[in-house]
N, C-alpha and C positions, 0 to 999 in steps of 0.2 A: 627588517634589519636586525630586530633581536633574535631572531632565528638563527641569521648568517652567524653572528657574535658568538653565541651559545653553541652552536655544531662545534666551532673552534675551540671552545673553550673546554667542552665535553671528551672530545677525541682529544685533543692533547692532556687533558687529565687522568682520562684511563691509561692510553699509553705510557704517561710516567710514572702511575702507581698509584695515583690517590692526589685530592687536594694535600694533603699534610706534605708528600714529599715536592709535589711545584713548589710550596713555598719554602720549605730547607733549601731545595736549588737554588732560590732567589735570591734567600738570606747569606747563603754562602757564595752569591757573585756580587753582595754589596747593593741588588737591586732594590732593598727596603729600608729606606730611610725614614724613621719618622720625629727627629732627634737634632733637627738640623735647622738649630734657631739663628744662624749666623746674618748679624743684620746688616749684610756689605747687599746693595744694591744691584754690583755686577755680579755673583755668583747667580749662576743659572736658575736653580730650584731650591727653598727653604721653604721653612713653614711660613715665612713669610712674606712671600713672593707669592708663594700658591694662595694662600686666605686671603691677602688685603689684594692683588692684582686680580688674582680669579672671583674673589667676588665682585671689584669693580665690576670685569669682566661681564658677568652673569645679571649685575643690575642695569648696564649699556644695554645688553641683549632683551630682557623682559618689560625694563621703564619706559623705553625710547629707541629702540629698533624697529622700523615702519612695519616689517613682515610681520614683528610679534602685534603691535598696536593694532594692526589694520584686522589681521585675525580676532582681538578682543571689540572688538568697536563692530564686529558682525552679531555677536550677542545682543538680547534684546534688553538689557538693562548692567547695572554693574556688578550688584549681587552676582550673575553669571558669569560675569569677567574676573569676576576675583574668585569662584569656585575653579573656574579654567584654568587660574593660575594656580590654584594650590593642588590642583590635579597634576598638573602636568609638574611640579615639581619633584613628589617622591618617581616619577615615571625619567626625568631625565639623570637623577641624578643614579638612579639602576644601568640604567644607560652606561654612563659615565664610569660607574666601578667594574659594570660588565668589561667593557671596553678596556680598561685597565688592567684586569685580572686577566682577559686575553692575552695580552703581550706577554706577564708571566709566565702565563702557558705556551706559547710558543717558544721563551728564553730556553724552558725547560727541554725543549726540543734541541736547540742549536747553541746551547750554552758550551759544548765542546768542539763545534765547528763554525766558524762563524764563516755565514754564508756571502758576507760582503769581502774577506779575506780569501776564501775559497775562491771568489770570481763567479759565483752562480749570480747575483744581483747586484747592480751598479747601484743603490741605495738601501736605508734600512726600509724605508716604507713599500718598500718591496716583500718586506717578511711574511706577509698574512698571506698573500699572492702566493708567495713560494711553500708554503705552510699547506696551503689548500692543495697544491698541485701535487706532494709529495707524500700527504696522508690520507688523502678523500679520493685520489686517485680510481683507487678499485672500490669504490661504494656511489653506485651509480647515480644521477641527478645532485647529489651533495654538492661538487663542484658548482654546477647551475645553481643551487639555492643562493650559494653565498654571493656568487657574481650578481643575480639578480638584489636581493639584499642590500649589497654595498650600491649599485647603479642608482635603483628607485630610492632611496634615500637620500643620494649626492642629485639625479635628476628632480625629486621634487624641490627641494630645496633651488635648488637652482631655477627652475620654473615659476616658481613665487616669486623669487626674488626679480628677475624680471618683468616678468608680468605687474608688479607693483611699480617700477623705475617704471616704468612705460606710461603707467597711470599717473603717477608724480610729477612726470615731467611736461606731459600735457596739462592736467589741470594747473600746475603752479605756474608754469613758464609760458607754453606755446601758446594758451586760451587768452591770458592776460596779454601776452604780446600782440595777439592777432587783435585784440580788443581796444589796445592803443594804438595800431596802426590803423586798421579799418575801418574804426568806432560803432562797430557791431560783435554780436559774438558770433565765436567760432562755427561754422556750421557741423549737424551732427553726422553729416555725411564723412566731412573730411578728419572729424576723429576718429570715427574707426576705421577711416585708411592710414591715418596717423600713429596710430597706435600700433596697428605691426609695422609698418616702418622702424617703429621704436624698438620693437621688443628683437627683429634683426639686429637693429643698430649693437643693443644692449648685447644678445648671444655672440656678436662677433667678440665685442668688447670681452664678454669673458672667456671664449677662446684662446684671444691676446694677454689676458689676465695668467692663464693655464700654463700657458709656454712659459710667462716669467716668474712663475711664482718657483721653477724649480734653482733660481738665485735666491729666496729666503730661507732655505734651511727644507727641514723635514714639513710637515705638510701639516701637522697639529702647530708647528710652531707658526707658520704662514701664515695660517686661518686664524690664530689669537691676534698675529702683527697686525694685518687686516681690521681685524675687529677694534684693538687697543688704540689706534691710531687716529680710527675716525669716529668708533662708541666714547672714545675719553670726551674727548672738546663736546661731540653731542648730548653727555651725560652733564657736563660743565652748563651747558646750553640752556637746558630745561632745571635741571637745579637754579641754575642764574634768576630764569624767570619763575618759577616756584617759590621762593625761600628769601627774595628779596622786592619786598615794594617798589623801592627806590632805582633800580633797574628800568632803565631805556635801552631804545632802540640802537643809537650808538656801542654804549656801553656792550650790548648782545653780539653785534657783529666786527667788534673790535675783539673783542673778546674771542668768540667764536675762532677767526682768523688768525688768530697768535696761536692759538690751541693748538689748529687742524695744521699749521705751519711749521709748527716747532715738532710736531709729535711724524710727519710725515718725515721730514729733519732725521730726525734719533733713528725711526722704523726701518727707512730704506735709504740712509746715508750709509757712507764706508770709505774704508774698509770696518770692516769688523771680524773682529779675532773668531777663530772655529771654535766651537765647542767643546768641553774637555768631554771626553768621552769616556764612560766607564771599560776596562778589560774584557778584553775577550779573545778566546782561544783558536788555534785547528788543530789539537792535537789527538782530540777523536775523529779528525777528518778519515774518510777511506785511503785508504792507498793510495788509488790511483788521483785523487783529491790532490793529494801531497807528494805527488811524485808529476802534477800539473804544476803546481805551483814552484817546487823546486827546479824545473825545466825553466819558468817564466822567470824566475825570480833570478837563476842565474844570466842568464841571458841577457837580463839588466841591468843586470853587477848588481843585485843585491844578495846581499848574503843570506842564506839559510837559515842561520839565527835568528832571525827575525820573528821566522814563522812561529819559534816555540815560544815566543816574548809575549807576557798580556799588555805589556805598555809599549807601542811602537817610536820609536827615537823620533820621529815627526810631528807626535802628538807630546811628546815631553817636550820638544823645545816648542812646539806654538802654545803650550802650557806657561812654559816659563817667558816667553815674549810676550802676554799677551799685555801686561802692565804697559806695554809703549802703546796702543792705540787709546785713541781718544775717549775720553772717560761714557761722553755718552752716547757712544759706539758699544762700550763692552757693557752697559746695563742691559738686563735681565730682558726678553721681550716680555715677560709678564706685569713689567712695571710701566709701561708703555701707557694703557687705556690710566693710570691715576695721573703721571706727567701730564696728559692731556687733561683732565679732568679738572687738576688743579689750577694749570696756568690759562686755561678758558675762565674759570670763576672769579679767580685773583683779578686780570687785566678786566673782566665786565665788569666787575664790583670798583675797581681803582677806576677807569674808564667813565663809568657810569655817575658817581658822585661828582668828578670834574667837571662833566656835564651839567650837573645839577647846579653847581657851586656855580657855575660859568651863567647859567640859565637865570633869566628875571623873572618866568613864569613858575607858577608853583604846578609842582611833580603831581598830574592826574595819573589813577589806574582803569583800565577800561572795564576790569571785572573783577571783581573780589573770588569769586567762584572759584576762577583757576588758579589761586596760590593753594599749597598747603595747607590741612586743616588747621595744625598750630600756625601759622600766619594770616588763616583769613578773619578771625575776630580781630586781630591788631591792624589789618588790611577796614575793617571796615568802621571803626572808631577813630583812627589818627589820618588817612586819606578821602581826599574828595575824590568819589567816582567821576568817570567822561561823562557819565550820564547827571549825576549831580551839578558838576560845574555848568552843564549845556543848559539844568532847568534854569538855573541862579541866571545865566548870561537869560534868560528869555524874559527873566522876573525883573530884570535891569531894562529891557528893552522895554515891557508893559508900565514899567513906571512912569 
């Protein structure tokens, strides 16, 4: 994948003269902002949108995302797990700038013909696609590299991810259900017939997933909506039980539920206003480019004007209407995963004490071990362990 990345980002660099001139292009289409502390919630991208939702983000994905966990829990101790993670952190986030400097580079390409205006691509996330086809052309295998690249990247990810849902849902659901209906366990015959069962079930599911995801927006935004919607509450989830003794069962999945309820609510509720989109041109389109689109464009009754416009009249009034939709419809999807995060921890925490208060029994913990290091000394001097309170009850029985 960083192969594919890098071809693109290489050939479109020489082609437009050098890093220094991609980035005058960019700075002169507006595409480098890094100055934009505006702390309105619905504006799409600020600095703080991107650090406190993308780090949420990034802490969902490494704390308490099955595929990440289940990979560190294959190490043979933690020392390992925590090298793994600090390995693989300068490696994603090269990733991450790579990937970002790509699209630069290809701005720099179609910054005077915008290929969604021209009518070459019904989307932007079509650009790389169209980028490779139109420069790698005559440099033979290149084209192959990047498609492969982009596949095994999107198919292993995908593969894991399945293949774990498949394991999940047997051990947590199917084995315990078959164990209280039959009151034996599962046999091991019928789990691994179970198990592809599963992982079909699951590839259709995300087939189903694929078709709809092209109603969330651009496909970076989908993938964070995704992530924020259900990493938030699950980040709320395990902080809940992490960070608070007093924390029960109740509390966890009341909590939980509000979270994953409210945040699926905001993520794929609507309408929701489009996007403002930054300007863009066709007036270095080819000729015959623009003597397509003046053909199409007439023939629609729209006028010609249009085409030399960087701001199109449809995009300045869903600009200026966008204040009538619902307030949290037009928030940011990058604030998504903290929504969730906060109102799973809020409702456990408020949930959980009511409990308590309601409770005649006094509040056991099963294990000190698994809170937080700063809560597990207060974890193990102010609560009676399950295992504590069980010797007391046996020392009451021997009396």
């Amino acid at each position: 994948m960083f192969a594919a990345v890098y071809v693109v980002i290489i050939k479109a660099t020489v082609d437009a003269g050098g890093l220094t001139e991609v980035w005058e292009i960019a700075v002169d289409g507006n595409r480098i902002e890094f100055d934009n502390f505006d702390p309105d919630p619905t504006v799409r991208h600020t600095w703080w949108s991107l650090v406190i939702g993308g780090g949420f983000t990034y802490l969902s994905l490494y704390a308490v995302n099955q595929a990440q966990v289940q990979r560190l829990l294959t190490l043979k101790d933690l020392k390992k797990s925590q090298q793994a993670l600090w390995i693989s952190w300068p490696v994603l986030s090269l990733l991450s700038l790579s990937t970002s400097f790509s699209g630069l580079a290809i701005y720099s390409k179609y910054y005077g013909c915008d290929p969604l205006k021209a009518g070459r691509i019904s989307a932007y996330d079509q650009l790389m696609p169209l980028y490779v086809v139109d420069s790698l052309k005559n440099m033979p295998g290149l084209a192959g590299l990047f498609v492969a690249g982009i596949f095994s990247g999107s198919l292993s990810t995908v593969s894991s991810a399945v293949n774990s849902l498949a394991a999940v849902t047997i051990e947590d659901y199917l084995k315990p259900a078959y164990a209280w209906l039959k009151g034996m366990p599962l046999p091991e015959t019928w789990q691994g017939f179970l198990s592809k069962i599963m992982v079909l079930l699951y590839g259709l599911l995300c087939l189903g997933i694929a078709f709809a995801a092209q109603y969330l927006g651009g496909i970076l935004q989908a993938s964070l909506t995704i992530f924020g919607v259900v990493g938030g509450p699950l980040f709320g989830l395990f902080t809940l039980g992490m960070f608070f003794p007093f924390a029960n069962q109740m509390g966890a999945v009341t909590g939980l539920l509000t979270g994953l309820i409210l945040s699926l609510w905001i993520g794929f509720g609507g309408p929701k206003p489009p996007p403002k989109m930054l300007p863009m041109s066709t007036e270095n389109c080819p000729l015959r480019t623009q003597n397509y689109l003046l053909n199409m464009n007439t023939s629609s009754g729209i006028k010609m004007m249009a085409l030399n416009q960087n701001v199109t009249a449809g995009l300045s009034s869903a600009a200026n209407s966008s204040d009538d939709y619902f307030l949290l419809y037009r928030l940011s999807y990058l604030w998504y995963v903290v929504i969730g995060f906060l109102v799973t921890l809020l409702v456990g925490v408020i949930c959980s004490c009511i409990v308590n208060w309601c409770s005649k029994e006094p509040h056991t913990t099963s294990n000190p071990d698994l809170f937080a290091p700063l809560i597990r000394c207060y974890v193990k001097q102010n609560y009676h362990t399950k295992a504590t309170a069980d010797d007391d009850d046996d020392d009451d029985d021997d009396g």
